[in-house]
C-alpha positions as a printed NumPy array, in Angstrom:
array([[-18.574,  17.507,   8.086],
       [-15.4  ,  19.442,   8.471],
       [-15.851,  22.748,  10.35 ],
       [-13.617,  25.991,   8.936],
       [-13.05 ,  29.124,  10.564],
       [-16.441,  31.338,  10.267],
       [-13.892,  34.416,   9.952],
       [-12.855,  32.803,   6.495],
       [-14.3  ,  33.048,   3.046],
       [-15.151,  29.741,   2.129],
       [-17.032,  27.337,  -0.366],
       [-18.229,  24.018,  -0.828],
       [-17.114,  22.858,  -3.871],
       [-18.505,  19.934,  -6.541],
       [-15.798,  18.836,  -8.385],
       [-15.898,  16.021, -11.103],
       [-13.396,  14.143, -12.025],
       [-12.913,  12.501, -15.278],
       [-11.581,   9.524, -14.825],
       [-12.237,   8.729, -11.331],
       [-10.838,   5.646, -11.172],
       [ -6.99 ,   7.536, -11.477],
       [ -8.108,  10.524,  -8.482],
       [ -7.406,   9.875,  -4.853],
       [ -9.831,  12.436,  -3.183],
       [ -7.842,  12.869,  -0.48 ],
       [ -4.673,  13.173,  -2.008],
       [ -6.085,  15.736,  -4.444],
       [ -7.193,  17.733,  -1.891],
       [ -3.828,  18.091,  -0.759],
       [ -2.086,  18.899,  -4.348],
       [ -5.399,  21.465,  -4.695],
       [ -4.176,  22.963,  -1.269],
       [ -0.738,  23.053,  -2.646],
       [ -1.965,  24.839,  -6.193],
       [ -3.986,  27.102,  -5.359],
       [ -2.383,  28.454,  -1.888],
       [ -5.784,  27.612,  -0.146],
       [ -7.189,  25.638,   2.505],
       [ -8.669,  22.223,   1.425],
       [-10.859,  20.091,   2.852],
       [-12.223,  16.806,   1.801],
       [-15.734,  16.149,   2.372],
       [-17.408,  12.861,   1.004],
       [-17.502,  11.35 ,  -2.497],
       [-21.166,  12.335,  -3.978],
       [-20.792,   9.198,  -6.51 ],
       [-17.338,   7.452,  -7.997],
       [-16.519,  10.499, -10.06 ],
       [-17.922,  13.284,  -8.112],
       [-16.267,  14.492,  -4.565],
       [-17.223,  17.295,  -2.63 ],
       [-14.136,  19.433,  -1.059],
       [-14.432,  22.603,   1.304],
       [-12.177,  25.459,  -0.162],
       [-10.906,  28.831,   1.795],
       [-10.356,  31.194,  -0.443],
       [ -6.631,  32.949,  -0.128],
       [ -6.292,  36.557,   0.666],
       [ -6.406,  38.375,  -2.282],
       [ -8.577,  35.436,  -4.374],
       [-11.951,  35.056,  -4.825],
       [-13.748,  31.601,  -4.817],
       [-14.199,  32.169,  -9.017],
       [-10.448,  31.994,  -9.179],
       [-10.265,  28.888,  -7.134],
       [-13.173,  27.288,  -9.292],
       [-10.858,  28.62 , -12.339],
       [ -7.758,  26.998, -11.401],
       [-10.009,  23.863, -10.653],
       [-11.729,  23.445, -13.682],
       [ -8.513,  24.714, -15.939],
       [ -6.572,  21.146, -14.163],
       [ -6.598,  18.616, -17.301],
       [ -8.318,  15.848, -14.562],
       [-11.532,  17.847, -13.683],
       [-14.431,  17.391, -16.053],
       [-16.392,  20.128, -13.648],
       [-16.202,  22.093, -10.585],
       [-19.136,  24.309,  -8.842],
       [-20.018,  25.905,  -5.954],
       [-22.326,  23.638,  -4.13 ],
       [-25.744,  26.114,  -4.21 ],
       [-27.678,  23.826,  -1.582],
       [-24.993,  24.895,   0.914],
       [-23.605,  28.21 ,   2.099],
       [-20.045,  27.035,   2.525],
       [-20.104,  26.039,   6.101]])
């Protein structure tokens, strides 16, 4: 797992893609880090259309924003906060 800053805000985030076979995870984490002004982390693929992705949320955003932005991208079918974690 990819440590972040305890100082920071952050959130484990379930995102779904859908069409999975047209996402690079890693990639997308980078054009989500890009969009969204926040740090992004890739964790692990949960199945071939679901990824899991550490977000720190912005100054000045909250993590609903960044699941906003998320789910308003046309390639996301779903994103949530991952409730079996606390963001670590």
């Amino acid at each position: 797992m990819v440590a972040v800053p305890s100082h920071a805000e952050s959130a484990r985030v379930i995102v779904q893609f859908k069409n999975p076979t047209s996402i690079n995870a890693e990639a997308f984490a980078q054009r989500l880090q890009t969009l969204t002004a926040s740090t992004v982390h890739y964790v692990a693929a949960v199945s071939a259309d679901t990824h899991v992705y550490i977000l720190k949320t912005p100054p000045g955003k909250s993590t609903t924003q960044l699941l906003d932005q998320l789910s308003a991208l046309p390639e996301i079918a779903r994103a949530e906060v991952d409730k079996k974690t606390k963001g670590r």
